[in-house]
LOSE-189084 format. One line per 4 residues: number of its first residue (from 1); their letters; for each residue x, y, z of C-alpha. Coordinates in pm, 1 decimal, decimal comma. Layout:
BEGIN
NUM = A = X/Y/Z ~ ...
***
This chain:
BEGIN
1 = XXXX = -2009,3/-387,4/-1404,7 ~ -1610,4/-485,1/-1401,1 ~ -1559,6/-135,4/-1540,5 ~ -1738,0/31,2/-1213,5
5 = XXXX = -1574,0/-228,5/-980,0 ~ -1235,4/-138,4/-1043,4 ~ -1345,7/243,1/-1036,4 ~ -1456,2/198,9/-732,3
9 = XXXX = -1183,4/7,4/-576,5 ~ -944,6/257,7/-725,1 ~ -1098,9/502,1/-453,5 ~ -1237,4/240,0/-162,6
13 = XXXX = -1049,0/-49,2/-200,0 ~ -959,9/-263,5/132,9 ~ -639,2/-441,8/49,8 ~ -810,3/-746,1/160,6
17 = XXXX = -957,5/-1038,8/29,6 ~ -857,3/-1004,0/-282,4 ~ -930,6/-647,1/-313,1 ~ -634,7/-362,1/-422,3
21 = XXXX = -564,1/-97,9/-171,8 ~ -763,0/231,8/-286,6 ~ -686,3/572,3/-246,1 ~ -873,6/596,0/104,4
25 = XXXX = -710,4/337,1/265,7 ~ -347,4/410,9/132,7 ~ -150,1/518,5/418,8 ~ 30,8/861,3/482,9
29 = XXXX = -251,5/1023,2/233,8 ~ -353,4/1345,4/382,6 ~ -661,5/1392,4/517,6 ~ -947,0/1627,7/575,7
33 = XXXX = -1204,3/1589,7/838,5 ~ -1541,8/1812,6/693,0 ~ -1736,1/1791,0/1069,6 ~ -1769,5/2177,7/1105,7
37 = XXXX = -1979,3/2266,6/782,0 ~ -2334,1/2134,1/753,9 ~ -2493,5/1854,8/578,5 ~ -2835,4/1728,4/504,1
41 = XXXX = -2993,8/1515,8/769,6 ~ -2805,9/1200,9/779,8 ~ -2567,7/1276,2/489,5 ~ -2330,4/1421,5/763,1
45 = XXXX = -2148,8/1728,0/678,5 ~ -2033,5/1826,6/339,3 ~ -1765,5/2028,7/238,7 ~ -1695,1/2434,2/326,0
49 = XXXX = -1483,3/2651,7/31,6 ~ -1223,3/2667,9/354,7 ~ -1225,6/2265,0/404,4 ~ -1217,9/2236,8/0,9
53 = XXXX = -890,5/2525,2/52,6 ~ -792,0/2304,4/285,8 ~ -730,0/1996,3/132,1 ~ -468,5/2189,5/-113,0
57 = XXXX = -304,2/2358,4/163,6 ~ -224,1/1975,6/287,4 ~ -63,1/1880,2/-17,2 ~ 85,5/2220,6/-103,6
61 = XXXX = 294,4/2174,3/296,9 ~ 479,8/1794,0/191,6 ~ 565,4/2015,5/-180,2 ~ 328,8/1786,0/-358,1
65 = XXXX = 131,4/2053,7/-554,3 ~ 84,4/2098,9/-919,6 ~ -100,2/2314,2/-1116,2 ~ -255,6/1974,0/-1283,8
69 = XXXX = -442,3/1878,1/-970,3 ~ -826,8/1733,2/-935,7 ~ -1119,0/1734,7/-726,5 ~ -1302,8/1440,7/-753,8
73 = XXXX = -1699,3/1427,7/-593,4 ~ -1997,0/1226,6/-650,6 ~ -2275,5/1449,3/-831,0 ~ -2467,9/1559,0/-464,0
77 = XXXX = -2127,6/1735,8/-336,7 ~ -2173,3/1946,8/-703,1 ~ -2515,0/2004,5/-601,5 ~ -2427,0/2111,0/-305,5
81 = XXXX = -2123,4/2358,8/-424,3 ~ -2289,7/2483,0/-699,4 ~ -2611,2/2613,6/-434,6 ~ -2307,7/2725,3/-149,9
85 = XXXX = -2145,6/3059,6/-136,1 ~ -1771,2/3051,9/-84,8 ~ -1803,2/3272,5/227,2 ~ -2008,8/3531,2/397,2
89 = XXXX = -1948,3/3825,0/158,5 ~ -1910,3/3673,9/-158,2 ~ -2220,1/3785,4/-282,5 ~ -2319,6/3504,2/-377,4
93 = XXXX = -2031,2/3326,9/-571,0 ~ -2103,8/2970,0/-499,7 ~ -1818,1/2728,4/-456,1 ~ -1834,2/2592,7/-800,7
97 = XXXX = -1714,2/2829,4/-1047,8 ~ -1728,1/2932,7/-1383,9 ~ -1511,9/2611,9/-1611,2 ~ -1633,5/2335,4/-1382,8
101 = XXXX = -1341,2/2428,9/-1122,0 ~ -1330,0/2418,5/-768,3 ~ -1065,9/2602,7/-572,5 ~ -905,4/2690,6/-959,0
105 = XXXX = -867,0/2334,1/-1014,2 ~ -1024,9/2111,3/-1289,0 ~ -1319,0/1858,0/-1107,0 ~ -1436,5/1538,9/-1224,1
109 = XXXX = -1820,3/1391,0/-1071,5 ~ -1858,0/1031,8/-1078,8 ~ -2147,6/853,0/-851,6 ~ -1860,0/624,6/-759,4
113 = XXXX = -1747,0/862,0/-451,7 ~ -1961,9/868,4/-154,2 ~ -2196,3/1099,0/-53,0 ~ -2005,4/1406,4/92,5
117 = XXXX = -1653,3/1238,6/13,7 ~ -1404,1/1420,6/-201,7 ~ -1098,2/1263,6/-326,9 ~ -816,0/1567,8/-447,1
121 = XXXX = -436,8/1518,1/-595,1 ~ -257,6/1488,6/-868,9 ~ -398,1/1193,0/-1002,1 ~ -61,5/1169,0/-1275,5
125 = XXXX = 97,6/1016,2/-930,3 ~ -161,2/733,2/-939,3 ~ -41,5/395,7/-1131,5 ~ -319,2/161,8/-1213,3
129 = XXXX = -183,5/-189,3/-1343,9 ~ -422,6/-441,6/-1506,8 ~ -245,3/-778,7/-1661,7 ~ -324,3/-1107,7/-1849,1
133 = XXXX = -617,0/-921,1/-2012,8 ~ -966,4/-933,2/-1976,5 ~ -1072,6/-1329,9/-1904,2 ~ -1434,3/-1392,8/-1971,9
137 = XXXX = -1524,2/-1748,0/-1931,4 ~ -1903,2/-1878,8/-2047,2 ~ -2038,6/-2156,6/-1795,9 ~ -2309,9/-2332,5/-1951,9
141 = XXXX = -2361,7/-2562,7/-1654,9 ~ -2444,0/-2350,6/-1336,2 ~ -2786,6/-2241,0/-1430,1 ~ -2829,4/-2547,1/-1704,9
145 = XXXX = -3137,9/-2611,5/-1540,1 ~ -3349,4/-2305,6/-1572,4 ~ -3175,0/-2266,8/-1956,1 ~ -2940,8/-1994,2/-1847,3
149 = XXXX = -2578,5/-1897,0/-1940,3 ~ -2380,6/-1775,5/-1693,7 ~ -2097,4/-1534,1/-1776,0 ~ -1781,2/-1499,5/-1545,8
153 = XXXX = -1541,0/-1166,3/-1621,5 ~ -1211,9/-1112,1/-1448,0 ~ -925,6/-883,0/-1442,7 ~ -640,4/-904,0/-1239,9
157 = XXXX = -600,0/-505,4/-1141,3 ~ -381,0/-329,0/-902,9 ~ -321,7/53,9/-814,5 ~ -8,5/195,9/-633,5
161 = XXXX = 43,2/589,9/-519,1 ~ 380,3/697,6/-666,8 ~ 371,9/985,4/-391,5 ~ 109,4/939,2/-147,4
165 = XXXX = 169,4/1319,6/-18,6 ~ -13,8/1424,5/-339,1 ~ -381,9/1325,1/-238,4 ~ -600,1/1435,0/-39,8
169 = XXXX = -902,6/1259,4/130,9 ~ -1208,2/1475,1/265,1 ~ -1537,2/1381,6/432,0 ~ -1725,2/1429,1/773,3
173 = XXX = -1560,2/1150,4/969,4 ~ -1824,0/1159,8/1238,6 ~ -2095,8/1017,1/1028,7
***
């Protein structure tokens, strides 16, 4: 549970109460708005081989691109590219290809990113600190009463964008 917590604060996180800044919220981080390709009912729209296209072109114009760069999508955006064709034309080359690569670039799924959200950079450029180790404390007394032993973990965890030019944030910003 701590494990996915800091996962997904890595990508959402507030800066507030408590909370590290994520990836979303970092400021000057491109962005891609993917309103003009369609989406299931309610899942507004997901990502287009041009919106995934452009989300490296916004990186590649403040000369943040490197070959080591990652797409990062919960599993219904791979659903969705592997079941896509790139373009009209393509007959029938979906936007997932061959390697588990989008674009050319190496992806990574994790149910930790929104539905029709996709995270993209060079992820090197990301620092994640955690200090004073891993504190777990037992409480024996909260739930004494019903014979239960409560178990408190916490890690003090922080994240910081060395260049916040290399990532990119995409998803339908009208839903």
């Amino acid at each position: 549970a701590l494990a996915l917590t800091i996962d997904s604060a890595f990508f959402y996180g507030t800066g507030s109460s408590n909370q590290p800044t994520g990836i979303k919220n970092t400021s000057g981080i491109n962005a891609v708005d993917f309103g003009g390709s369609g989406g299931g009912a309610g899942a507004g729209a997901l990502a287009s081989y041009a919106e995934v296209v452009q989300m490296e072109t916004e990186i590649s114009a403040d000369n943040a691109d490197v070959a080591s760069m990652a797409y990062v999508m919960g599993s219904a955006m791979r659903g969705h590219f592997k079941t896509t064709e790139k373009f009209s034309g393509s007959n029938g080359q979906t936007i997932w290809e061959q390697g588990n690569t989008v674009n050319g670039y190496r992806t990574e799924v994790t149910n930790q990113i929104a539905a029709g959200d996709i995270f993209f950079g060079n992820f090197a450029d990301a620092m994640i600190g955690m200090w004073g180790g891993l504190e777990l404390n037992a409480d024996p007394y909260t739930h004494s009463a019903k014979g239960r032993l409560r178990v408190v973990a916490m890690q003090d965890v922080d994240f910081v964008l060395r260049r916040v030019e290399s990532f990119c944030y995409g998803a339908d910003t009208s839903a």
